[in-house]
Backbone bond lengths (Angstrom), bond angles and torsions (degrees), N, CA, C in turn:
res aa  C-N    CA-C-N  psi(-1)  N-CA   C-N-CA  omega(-1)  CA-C   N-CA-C  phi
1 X - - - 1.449 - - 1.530 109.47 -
2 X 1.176 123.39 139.16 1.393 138.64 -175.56 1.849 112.90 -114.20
3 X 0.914 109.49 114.05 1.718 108.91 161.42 1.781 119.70 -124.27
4 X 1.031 106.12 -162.51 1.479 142.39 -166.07 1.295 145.43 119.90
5 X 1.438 91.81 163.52 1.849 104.59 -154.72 1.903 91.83 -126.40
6 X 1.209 102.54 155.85 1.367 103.67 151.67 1.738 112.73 -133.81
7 X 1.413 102.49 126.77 1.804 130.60 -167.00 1.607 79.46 -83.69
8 X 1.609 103.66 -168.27 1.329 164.12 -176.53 0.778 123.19 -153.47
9 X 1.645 147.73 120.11 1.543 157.54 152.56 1.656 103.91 -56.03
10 X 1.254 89.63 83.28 1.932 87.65 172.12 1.732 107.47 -89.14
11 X 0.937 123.62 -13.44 1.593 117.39 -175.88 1.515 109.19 -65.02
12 X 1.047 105.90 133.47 2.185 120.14 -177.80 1.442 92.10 -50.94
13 X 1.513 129.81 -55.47 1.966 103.79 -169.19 1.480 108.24 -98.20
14 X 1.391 118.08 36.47 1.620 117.01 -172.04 1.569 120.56 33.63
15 X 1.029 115.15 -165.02 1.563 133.49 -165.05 1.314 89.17 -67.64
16 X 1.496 130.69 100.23 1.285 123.69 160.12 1.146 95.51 -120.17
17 X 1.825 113.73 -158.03 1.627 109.56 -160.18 1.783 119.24 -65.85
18 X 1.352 108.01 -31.40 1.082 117.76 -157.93 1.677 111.10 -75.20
19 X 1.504 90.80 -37.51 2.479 95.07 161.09 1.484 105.50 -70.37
20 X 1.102 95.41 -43.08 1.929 95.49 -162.45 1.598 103.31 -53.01
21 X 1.768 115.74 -41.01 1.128 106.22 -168.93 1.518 110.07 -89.18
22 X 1.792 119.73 7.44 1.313 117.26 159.28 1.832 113.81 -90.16
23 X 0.810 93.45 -7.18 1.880 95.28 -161.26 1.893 76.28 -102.32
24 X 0.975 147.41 -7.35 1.506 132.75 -175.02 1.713 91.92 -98.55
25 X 1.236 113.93 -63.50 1.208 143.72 -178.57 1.682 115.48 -32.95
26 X 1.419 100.25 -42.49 1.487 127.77 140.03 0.967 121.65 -26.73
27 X 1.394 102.68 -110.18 1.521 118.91 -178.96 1.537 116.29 -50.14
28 X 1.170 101.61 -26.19 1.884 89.97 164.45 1.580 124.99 -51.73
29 X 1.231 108.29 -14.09 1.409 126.14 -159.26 2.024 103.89 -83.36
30 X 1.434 90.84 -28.06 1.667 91.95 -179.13 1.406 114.87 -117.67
31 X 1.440 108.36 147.97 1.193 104.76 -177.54 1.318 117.87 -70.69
32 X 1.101 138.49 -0.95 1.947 129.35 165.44 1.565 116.95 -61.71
33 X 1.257 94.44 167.24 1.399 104.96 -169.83 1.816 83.57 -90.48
34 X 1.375 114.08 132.16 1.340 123.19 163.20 1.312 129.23 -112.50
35 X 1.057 125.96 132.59 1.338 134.48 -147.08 1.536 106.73 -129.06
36 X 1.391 136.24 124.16 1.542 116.81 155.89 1.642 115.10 -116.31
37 X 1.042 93.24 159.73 1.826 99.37 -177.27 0.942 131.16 -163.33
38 X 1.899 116.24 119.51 1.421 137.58 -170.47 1.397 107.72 -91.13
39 X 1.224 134.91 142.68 1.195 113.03 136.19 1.274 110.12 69.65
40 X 1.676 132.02 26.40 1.416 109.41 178.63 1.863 107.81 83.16
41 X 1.037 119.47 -35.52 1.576 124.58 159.50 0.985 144.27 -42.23
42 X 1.168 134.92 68.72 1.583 114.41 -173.36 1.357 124.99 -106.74
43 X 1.557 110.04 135.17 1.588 114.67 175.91 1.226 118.56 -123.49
44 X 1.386 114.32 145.48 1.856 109.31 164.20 1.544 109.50 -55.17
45 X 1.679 92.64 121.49 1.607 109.52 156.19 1.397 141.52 -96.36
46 X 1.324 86.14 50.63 1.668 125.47 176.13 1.569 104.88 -121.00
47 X 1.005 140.84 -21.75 1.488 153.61 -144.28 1.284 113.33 -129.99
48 X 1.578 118.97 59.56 1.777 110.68 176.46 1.329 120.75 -38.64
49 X 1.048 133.30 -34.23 1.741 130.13 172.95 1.719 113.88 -77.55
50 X 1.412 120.42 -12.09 1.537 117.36 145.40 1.399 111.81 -76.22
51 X 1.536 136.63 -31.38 1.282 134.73 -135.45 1.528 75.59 -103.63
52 X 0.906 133.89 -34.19 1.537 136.75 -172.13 1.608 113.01 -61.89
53 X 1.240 115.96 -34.35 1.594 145.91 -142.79 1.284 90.25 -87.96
54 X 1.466 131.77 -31.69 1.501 135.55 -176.83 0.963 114.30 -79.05
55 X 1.751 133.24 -7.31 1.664 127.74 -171.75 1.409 119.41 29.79
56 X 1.059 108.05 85.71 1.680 124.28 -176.14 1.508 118.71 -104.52
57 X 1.643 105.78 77.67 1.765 97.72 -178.62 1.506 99.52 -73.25
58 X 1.290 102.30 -170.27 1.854 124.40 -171.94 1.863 97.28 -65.22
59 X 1.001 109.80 123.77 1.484 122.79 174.05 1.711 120.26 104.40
60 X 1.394 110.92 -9.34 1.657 111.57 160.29 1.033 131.40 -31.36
61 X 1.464 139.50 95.30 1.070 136.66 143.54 1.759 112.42 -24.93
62 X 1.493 120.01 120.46 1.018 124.37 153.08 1.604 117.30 -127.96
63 X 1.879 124.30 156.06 1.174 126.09 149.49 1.513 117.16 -101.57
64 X 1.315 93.20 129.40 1.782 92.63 171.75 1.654 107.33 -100.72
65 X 1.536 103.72 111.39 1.936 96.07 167.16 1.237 123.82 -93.12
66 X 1.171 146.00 159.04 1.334 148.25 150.84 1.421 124.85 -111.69
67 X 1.068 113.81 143.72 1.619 97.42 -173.94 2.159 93.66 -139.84
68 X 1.462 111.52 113.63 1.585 97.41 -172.52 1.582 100.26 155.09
69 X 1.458 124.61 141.98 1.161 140.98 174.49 2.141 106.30 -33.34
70 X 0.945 111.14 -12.13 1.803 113.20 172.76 0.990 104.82 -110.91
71 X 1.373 131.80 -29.54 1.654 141.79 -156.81 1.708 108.16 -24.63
72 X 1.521 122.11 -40.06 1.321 112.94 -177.17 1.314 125.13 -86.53
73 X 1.837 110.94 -26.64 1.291 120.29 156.63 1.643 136.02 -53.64
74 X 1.386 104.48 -42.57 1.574 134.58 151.05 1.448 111.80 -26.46
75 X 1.553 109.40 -77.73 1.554 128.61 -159.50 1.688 92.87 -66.83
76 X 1.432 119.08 -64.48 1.008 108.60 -177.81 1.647 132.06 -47.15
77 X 1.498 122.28 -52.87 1.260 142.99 130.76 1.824 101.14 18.14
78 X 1.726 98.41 -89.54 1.519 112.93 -165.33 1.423 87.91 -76.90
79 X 1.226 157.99 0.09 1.346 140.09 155.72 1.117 110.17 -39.88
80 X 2.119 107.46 -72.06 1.212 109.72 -167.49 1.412 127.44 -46.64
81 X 1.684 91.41 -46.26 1.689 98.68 -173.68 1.078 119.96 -52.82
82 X 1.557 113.38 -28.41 1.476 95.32 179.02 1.743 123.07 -88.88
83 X 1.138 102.25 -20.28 1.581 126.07 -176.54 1.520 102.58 -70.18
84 X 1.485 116.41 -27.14 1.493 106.18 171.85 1.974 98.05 -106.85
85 X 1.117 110.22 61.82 1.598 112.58 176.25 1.586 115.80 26.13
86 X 1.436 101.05 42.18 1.802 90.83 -176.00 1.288 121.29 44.67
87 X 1.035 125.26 45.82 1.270 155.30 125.44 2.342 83.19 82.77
88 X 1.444 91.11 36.39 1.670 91.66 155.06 1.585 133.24 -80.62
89 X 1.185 142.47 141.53 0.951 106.89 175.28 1.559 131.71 -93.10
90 X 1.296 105.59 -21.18 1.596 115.57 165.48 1.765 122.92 -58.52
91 X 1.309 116.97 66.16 1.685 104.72 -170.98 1.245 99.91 -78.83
């Protein structure tokens, strides 16, 4: 099974370490292969020090893919998280 979504980085200091290592932390959780991608970029979104590698201030367009028996649970999953700013409260 194949999905994806494309988010927005609404949080005021974007994807810095502290989302990246929830949105990895995440997707570690399912068995699909998770994927994110800027710009033509793609990194494992399993891997906070790839997820980092994308420099994501506030307003990034991102796609999250999944590809794997959860793949739609997954995508949706890292939707929220990011749509509620990784649960920061300063967006």
């Amino acid at each position: 099974m194949l999905a994806e979504k494309k988010v927005t980085i609404r949080n005021r200091l974007g994807l810095h370490a502290r989302p990246a290592s929830k949105f990895a932390q995440l997707a570690s959780t399912f068995d699909s292969e998770i994927t994110l991608v800027r710009d033509g970029k793609s990194v494992d979104g399993k891997s906070i020090l790839e997820v980092l590698t994308l420099s994501c201030p506030k307003g990034t367009v991102l796609t999250i893919k999944a590809e794997g028996s959860d793949a739609g649970d997954a995508v949706s999953a890292l939707k929220i998280l990011v749509e509620n700013g990784f649960g920061e409260m300063s967006l």
